[in-house]
N, C-alpha and C positions, 0 to 999 in steps of 0.2 A: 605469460603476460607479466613484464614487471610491474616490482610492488608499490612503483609511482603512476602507474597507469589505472585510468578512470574505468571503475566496474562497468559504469553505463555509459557509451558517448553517442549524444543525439544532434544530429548535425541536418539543418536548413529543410527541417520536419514539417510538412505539409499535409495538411486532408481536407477535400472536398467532397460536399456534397450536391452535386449539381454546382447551383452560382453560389455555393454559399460555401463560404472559407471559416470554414471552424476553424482550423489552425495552419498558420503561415509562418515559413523559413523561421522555426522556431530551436534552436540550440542551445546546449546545456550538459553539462559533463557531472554524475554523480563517482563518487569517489568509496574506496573499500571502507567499510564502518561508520561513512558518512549519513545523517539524516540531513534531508533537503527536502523542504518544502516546497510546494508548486501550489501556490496560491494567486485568487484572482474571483472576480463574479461569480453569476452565474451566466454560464454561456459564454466563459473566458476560454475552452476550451483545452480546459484540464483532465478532465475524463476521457476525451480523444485523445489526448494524448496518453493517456493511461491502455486506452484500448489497442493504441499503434505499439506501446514499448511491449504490450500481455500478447498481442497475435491477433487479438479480436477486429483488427483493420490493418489494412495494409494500408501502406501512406499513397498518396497523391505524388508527392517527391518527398527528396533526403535520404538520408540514413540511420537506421539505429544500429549500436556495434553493443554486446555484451559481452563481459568478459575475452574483451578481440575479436569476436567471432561476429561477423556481420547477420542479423540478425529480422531484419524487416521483411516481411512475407512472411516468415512462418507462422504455424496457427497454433493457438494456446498451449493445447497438449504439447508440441514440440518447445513450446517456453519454459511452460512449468519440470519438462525433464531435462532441460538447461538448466535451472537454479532459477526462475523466475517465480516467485507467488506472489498471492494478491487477495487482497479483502475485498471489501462491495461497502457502499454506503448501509442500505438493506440486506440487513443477513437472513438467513433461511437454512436454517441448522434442518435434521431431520429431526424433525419433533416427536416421531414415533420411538425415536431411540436415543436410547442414553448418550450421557455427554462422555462419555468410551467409546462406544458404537461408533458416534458420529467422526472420531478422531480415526478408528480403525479402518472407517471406509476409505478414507481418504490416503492412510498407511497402501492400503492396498492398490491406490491409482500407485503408488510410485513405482511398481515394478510391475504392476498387471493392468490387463486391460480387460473391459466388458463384466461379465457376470463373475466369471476365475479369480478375477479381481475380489469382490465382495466374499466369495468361498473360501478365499487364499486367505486373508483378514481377519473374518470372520472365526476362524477354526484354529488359530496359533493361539498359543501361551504367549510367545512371542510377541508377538502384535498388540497383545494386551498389557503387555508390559512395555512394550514402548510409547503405548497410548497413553498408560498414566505417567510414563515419564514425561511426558510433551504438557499434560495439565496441569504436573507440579509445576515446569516453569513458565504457565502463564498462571499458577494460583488456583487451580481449579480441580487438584486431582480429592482433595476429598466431596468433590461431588463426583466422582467419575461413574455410580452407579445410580445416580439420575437422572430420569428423564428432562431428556434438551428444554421440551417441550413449557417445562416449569419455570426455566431462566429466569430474571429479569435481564436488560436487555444489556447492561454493562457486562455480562455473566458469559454472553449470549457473543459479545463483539469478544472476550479474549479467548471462547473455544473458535471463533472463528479464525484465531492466530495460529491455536494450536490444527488446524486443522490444516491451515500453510505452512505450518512449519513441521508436519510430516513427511513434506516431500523434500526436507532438507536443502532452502533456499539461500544463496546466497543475494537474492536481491529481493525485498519485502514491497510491494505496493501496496499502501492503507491509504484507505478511499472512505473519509468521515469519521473515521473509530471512533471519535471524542463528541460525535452528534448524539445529542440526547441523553449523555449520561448526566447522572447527577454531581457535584463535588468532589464527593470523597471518592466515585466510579472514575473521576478524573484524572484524583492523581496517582490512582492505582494503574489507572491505564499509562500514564509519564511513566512511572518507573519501567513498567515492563517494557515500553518500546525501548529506552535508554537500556535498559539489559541487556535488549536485543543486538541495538547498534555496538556497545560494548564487546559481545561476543561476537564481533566481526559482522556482522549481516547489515549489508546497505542497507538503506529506508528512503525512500520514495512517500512523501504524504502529501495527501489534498487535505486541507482541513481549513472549516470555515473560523473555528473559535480563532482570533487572530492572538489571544493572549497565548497560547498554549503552542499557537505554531510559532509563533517567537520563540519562546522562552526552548522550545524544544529541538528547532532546526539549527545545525551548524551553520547552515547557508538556505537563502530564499532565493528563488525565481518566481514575479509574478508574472502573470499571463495577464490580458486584457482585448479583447474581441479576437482572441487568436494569438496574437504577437507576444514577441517576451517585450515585458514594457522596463522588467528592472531584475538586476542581480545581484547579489553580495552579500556580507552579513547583514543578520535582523536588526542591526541598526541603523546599517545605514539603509537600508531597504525602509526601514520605517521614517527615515527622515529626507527619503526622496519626493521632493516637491509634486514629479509626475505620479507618484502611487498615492500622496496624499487626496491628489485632487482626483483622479481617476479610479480609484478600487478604494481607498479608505475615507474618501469623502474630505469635506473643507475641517469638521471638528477633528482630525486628526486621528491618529494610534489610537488614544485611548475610548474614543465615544467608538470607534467602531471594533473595538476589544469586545464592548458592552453589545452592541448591537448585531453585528456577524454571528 
């Protein structure tokens, strides 16, 4: 793949459900260590389309291509050992086991499957040292031998990074990370994704704070009943007449900075 060519290309992306058009001939090219944001409502149809680029739906029509490799049909498991991970808005760590454990099991989808998996994991020196290596760079390895279980939920969203980024992704989807943290859970969370992009790894974000997904996306595409309604930088994406009246409301950028 040359190194001008788009990690992600999603071309005239469709999904239906019955009569209803979540998402319509919707395109968009994310680029190597690019962060883009894909913002819009609710029921803008951004999460189908998170679910069509991750395997969890196949499209209605279009194309998705990852790293060249034409990429639509197949199912998560086949994503995620292409280089594709992905967060959830609601995380659900293993609460019974430590913020290690939970990194280890996950070490262990990347080469094993079923139970071999968690035994294979579970039982290396190995494994455990790559597990705290993954929670020093999201922040997290001097908790590594507590329970998940005790998080708060900023704590809780960056093992759920570290727990994608065991499988060695070169395309990250994060789905809310910045929902319900507090301040300073904020901009701990900014740096790290910006780390992440840094050290080459796309970024893929739905996020509703609209301050944070400005300030943090190279480039925006908003969604709107489906469609792409706008593209470009966060500036001029914020000062498109159709996304102010349509997705940011008549007060503009900043009352729906506060409000989103």
């Amino acid at each position: 793949m040359p190194d001008n060519a788009p990690i992600l290309s999603v071309r005239n992306l469709s999904k239906r459900f019955g009569g209803l058009h979540a998402v319509e001939s919707v395109s968009f090219d994310l680029m190597n260590g690019e962060i883009l944001g894909l913002l819009g409502p609710n029921g803008a149809g951004k999460t189908t389309c998170f679910n069509m680029i991750s395997g969890v739906y196949t499209p209605t029509e279009g194309t998705i291509h990852f790293r060249g490799r034409r990429t639509d049909g197949l199912e998560p498991h086949e994503m995620a050992a292409l280089g594709v991970g992905r967060t959830f808005q609601i995380v659900r760590p293993f609460a019974a086991m430590t913020v290690a454990e939970n990194v280890m099991t996950a070490l262990g989808q990347s080469n094993y499957t079923g139970l071999h998996a968690l035994v294979r994991a579970w039982n290396t020196r190995a494994a455990r040292l790559r597990a705290v290596e993954l929670l020093e760079r999201v922040g997290l390895a001097v908790l590594a031998d507590r329970n998940s279980g005790q998080l708060p939920l900023g704590d809780h969203r960056r093992l759920e990074i570290a727990r994608s980024l065991a499988l060695s992704p070169k395309l990250l989807l994060l789905d809310e990370s910045f929902s319900g943290l507090r301040h300073e859970e904020i901009g701990v969370m900014e740096r790290l994704i910006r780390s992440l992009s840094e050290s080459g790894i796309s970024i893929l974000l739905i996020e509703h704070n609209m301050k944070v997904a400005m300030s943090l996306s190279h480039r925006v595409v908003v969604l709107d009943h489906g469609r792409k309604l706008a593209e470009g930088s966060p500036a001029d994406v914020a000062s498109n007449p159709d996304v102010i009246e349509a997705y940011l409301g008549k007060g503009g950028i900043t009352d729906a900075a506060v409000g989103l």
